[in-house]
C-alpha positions, 0 to 999 in steps of 0.5 A, a space after each residue: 679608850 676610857 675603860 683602857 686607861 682607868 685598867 693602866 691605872 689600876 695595874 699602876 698600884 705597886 706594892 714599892 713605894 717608890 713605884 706606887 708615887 712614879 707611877 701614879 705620877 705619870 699615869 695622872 700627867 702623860 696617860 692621855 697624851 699616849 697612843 693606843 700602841 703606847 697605851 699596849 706597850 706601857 700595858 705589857 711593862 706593868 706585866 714585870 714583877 716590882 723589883 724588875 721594874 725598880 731595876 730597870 727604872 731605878 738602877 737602869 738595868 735593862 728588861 731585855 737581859 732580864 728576859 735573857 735570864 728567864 730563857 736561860 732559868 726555864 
């Protein structure tokens, strides 16, 4: 589980900012209390692009209508 969390940890430095402090925040204070599927969902939401993740953080866009775009561009 160690090794799981320090990976999240890494994939948690952005290149925003904004997302660098919220995210470092969050790993520091709630990675160990999350579940191991916690710890794969939150893997797979590291996976989006910086500004898809601004969006849906900060703007509260959702990822689902992103991932609709991408079906529709490809």
């Amino acid at each position: 589980m160690s090794e799981q969390i320090n990976r999240l940890r890494w994939k948690c430095r952005r290149g925003m900012r904004e997302l660098d402090l919220l995210l470092k925040e969050f790993s520091e204070k709630e990675m160990l209390n999350l579940s191991s599927d916690d710890h794969a969902t939150f893997d797979e939401v590291l996976n989006y692009d910086d500004q898809t993740l601004y969006d849906f953080i900060f703007k509260k866009l959702s990822l689902s209508s992103y991932m609709k775009g991408l079906l529709i561009i490809n």
